[in-house]
N, C-alpha and C positions, 0 to 999 in steps of 0.2 A: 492495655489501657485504652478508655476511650479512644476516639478519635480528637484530635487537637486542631482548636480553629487557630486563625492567623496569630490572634491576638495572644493565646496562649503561648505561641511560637514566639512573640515578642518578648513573651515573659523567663522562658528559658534562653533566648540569646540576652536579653539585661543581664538575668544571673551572672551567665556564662562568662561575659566582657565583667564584668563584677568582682566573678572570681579571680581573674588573669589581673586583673588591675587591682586589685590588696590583697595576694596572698603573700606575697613579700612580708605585709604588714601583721598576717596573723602570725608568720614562721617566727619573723623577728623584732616582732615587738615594734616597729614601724609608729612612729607615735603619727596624733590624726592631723595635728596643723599640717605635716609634710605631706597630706595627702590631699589631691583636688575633689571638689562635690561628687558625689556617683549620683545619679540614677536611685541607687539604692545606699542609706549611707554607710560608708565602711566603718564609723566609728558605731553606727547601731549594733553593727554584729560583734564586733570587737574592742568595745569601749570599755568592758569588764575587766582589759590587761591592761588601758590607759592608765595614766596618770592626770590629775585636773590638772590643766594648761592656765596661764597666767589669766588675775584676775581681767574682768570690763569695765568700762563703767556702765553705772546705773543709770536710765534716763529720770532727770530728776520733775514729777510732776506728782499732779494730786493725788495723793494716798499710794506715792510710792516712796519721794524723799522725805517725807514724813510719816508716823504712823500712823499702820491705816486701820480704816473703824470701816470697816466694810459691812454692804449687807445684801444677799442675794436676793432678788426678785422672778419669782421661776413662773415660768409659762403660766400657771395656773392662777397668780395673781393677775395676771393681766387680761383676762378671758372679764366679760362682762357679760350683765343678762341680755340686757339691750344691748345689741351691735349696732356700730356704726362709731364715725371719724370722734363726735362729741362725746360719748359714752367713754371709749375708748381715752382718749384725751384728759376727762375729768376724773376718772380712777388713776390714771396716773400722776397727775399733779397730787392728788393726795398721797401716793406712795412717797415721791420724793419731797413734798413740802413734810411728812411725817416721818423720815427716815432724816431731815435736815435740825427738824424741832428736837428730836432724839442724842443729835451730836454725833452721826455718822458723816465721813470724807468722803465715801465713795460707796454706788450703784454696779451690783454686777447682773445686767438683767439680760434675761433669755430671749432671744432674739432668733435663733433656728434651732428649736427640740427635735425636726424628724424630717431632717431634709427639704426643711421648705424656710420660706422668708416673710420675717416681720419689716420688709422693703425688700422696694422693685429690684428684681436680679436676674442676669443673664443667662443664670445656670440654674438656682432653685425655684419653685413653684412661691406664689404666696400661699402663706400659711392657713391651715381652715380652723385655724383659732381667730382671727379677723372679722370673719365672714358665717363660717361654719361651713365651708365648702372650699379643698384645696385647690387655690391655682386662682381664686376669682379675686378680681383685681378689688382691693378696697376701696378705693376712690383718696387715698391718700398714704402718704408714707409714714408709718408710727414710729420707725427710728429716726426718721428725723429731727421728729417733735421732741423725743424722749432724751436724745441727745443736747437737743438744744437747750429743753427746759432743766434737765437734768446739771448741765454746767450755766445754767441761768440763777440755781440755787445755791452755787458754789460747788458742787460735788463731779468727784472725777466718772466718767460711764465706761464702764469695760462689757464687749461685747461677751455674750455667756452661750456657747454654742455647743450642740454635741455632734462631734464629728462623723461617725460612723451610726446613728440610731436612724432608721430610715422610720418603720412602725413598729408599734407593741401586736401584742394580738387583737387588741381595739382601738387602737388610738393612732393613727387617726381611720376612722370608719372604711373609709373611700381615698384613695389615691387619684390626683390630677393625673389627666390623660399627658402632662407634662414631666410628673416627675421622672428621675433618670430613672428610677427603679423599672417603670413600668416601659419606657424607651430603649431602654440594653437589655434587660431580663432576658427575650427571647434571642437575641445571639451572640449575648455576651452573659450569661446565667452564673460566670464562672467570678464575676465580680460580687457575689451576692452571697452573705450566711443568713443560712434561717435558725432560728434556735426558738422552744417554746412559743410558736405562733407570730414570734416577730421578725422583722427584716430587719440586714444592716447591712453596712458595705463589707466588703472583703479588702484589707487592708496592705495583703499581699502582693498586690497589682500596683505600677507604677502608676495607670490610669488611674487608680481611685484617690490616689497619693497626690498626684497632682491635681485631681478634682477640685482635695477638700483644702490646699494652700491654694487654689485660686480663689476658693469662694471665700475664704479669709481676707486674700488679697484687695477682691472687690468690695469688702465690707471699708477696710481700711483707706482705701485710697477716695474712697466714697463719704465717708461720712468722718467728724474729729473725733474719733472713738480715743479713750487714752491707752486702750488696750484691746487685748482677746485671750478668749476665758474658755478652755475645759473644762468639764469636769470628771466626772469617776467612770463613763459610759466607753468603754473600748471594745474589747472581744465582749460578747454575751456571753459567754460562760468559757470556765478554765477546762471544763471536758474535754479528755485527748481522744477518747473513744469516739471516732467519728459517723460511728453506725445510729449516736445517740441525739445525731442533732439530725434535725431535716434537711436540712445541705449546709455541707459540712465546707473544710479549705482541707479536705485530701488531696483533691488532685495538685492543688498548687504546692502543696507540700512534698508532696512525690517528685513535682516538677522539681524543685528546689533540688530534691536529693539526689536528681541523674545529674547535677551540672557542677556539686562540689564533692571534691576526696571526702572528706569527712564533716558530714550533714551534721548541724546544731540538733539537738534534742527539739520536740516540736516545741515546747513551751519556750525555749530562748530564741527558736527562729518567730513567735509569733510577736515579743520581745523586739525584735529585731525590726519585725514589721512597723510598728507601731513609734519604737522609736525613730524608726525611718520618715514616719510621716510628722512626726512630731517639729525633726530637724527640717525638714521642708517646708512645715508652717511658720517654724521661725525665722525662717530666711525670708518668707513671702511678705510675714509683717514687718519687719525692716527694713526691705525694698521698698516696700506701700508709706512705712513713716516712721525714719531711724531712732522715734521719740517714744512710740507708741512701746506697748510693754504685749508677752503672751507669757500666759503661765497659766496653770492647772490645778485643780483640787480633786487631788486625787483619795482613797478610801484611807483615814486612820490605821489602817493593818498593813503594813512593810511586805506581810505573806501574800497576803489578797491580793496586793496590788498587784505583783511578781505573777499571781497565778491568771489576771486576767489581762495578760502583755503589756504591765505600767511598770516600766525598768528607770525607778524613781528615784536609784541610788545612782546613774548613772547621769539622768537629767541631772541629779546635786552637782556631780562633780566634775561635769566634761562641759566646757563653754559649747553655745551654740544650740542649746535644749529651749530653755525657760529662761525670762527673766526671775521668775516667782515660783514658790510651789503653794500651794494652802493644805496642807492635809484636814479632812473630815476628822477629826479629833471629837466625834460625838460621844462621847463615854462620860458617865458619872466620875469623881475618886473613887468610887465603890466598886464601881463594875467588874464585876469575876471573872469574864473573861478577857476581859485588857480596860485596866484603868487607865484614868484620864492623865495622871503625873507618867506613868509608866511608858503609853503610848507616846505622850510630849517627848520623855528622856530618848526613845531612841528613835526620833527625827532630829531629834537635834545630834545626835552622835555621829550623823552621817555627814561624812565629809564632803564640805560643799563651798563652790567658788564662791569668793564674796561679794561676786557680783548680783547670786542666786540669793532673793529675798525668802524668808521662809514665816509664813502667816500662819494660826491657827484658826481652823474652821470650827465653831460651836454649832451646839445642836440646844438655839432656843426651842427649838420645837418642843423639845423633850422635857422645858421645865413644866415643872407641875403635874406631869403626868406619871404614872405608875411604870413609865420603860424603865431598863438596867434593872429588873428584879426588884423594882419599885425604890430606886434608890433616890431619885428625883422627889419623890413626893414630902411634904413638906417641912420643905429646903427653901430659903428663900436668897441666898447667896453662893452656890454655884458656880453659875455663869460668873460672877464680882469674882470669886477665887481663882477660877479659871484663866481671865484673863490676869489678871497679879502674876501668875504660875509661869503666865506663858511671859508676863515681861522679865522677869528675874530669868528665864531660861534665854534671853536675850532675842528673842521671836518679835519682827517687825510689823507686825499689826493681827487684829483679829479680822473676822466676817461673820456675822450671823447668820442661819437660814431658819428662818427666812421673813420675809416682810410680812408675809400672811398672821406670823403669831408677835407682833407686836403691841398690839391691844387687847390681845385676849383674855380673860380674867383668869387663866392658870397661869398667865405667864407674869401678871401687871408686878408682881414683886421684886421678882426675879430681873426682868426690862430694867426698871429704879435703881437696883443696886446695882446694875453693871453699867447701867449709865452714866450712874454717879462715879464710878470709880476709872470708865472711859475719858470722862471728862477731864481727868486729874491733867492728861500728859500736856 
């Protein structure tokens, strides 16, 4: 094996002290409340022999104690042609005063896509969707405005962040000479996966774990966000062949294997990873504001999820994960490979504390258009059945994605009748 720097060595004595402290728990079924926080959580590795522990309560605020009409607003609505604080500011006010006129409770809007910040931060660069250049200071804070004006219109703001997507293969162009990427890379290279052209963090490391619950932390203690928001973004690919990716998590996974008896398969330790960092965000947001909520929208497919480290059956039924799940439920009824009742029937099958709210995610994108094998195309009630479907299966609110196709002319029919039939509750 390579050679091992310090930090690496950090990462095999964590394991190590890791293993000695719950192996008890794997042998004997050890349940997790008797077990103190780790470093790395023991109920991540081991929460598949748990049992769900006594309900919580729910913190009750907008578009959570009630149902919620949710609707996402992603990086790309918020990009203007003109930059600058006014530009910036007056496309916003029309997203939220038009997502208000509509009959939506609450805003779940993107606020760091690639390791950077839509406000001033300790740890991330600003973002070069602001400016068109990462790390240059805008001359103003746009979450703060968005927060403010956002609960100024009545509606709840949940911050919408992807944890681990550093860049695509283009986006963003140019990295700040501040991001952590380009600041650790050279001697800490081992916190990093590259997969088709893009960077992410490596989720195996307690550094990157504690990273990304701080930079949550500082969001929440910083600004009245009601929540924080994943989405579908974890490992880049479910590939176990590590020859296939540009830098892979081999060596940490080899690490992993010299410090326990009997090493997890890689897919339940990457599992393992993820839920690890999961449990630590939701500690960081409770610490920062025992009011505020975190949950995830993670992919409509049970399998998918499983194959790209989202252990989604276990966030349902082990306290301490999520307050919420929303799965992408973008499917027609029609759709041949997993319809939309079908996909609904087995999220809801999944045993899940009642403290865990469970939302469905739609895909207005896709009305009016020829996707699902053309099943959408003209359909004008859909999305109206959809949510019907998901209130009889007892499902606490919907989300749209996304804000960008609310007035579009494929969608205007489609918008109307699920409007109208949101508006009922």
């Amino acid at each position: 094996m390579r050679k091992i720097l310090s930090g690496r060595y950090s990462y095999v004595l964590l394991w190590f002290l890791f293993a000695l402290a719950v192996g008890g728990a794997w042998l004997f079924g050890k349940s997790r409340k008797e077990e103190e926080p780790l470093s790395l959580s023991s109920s991540a590795v081991s929460a598949s022999e748990g049992e769900a522990s006594e309900a919580g309560a729910v913190p009750e605020q907008a578009g959570q104690s009630e149902e919620l009409k949710g609707l996402w607003v992603p990086y790309l609505a918020l990009q203007t042609e003109e930059q600058g604080q006014k530009a910036f500011e007056d496309n916003f006010r029309k997203i939220a005063d038009l997502a208000k006129d509509k009959g939506f409770n609450a805003l779940f809007v993107h606020i760091r896509p690639f390791c950077d910040a839509f406000y001033p931060s300790d740890l991330f660069p600003w973002s070069h969707l602001l400016s068109g250049e990462q790390g240059k200071d805008p001359g103003y804070d746009p979450l703060k405005f968005m927060v403010e004006y956002t609960k100024k219109q009545g509606l709840a703001f949940h911050a919408w962040l992807n944890p681990l997507r550093i860049k695509t293969a283009q986006t963003p162009a140019s990295l700040s000479s501040e991001n952590p990427y380009l600041t650790l890379s050279e001697d800490s290279p081992y916190y990093f996966l590259k997969w088709d052209g893009g960077v992410y963090w490596n989720p195996a490391y307690p550094y990157v774990r504690s990273l990304i619950a701080q930079g949550v932390e500082e969001i929440v203690k910083n600004y009245p966000v009601d929540g924080i928001h994943f989405d579908d973004y974890f490992y880049p690919s479910s590939e176990e062949d590590f020859s296939l990716w540009e830098s892979s998590d081999e060596e940490a996974y080899d690490l992993y294997c010299e410090t326990v008896a009997e090493p997890l398969p890689i897919s339940q330790w990457r599992c393992a990873n993820i839920s690890a960092m999961v449990e630590e965000v939701y500690r960081a947001v409770k610490k920062a504001n025992p009011k505020a909520v975190f949950g995830i929208s993670p992919q409509g497919n049970i399998e998918n999820d499983e194959r790209m480290g989202a252990d989604v059956k276990t966030w349902c039924k082990t306290e301490g994960y999520v307050d919420y799940l929303c799965p992408q439920l973008y499917y027609s009824f029609e759709n041949e490979a997993l319809g939309y009742e079908e996909a609904l029937e087995e999220w809801v099958e999944i045993p899940r504390q009642e403290s865990v709210r469970l939302f469905a995610g739609l895909a207005l994108y896709k009305a009016g258009s020829d996707a699902d094998q053309g099943t959408w195309e003209g359909e004008t009630d859909i999305l109206k059945r959809q949510i019907e479907a998901a209130r009889k299966a007892g499902l606490n609110g919907v989300v749209f994605y996304s804000s960008q196709y609310l007035e579009s002319e494929a969608t205007r029919e489609e918008v109307k009748n699920a409007m109208a039939v949101l508006g009922e509750s």
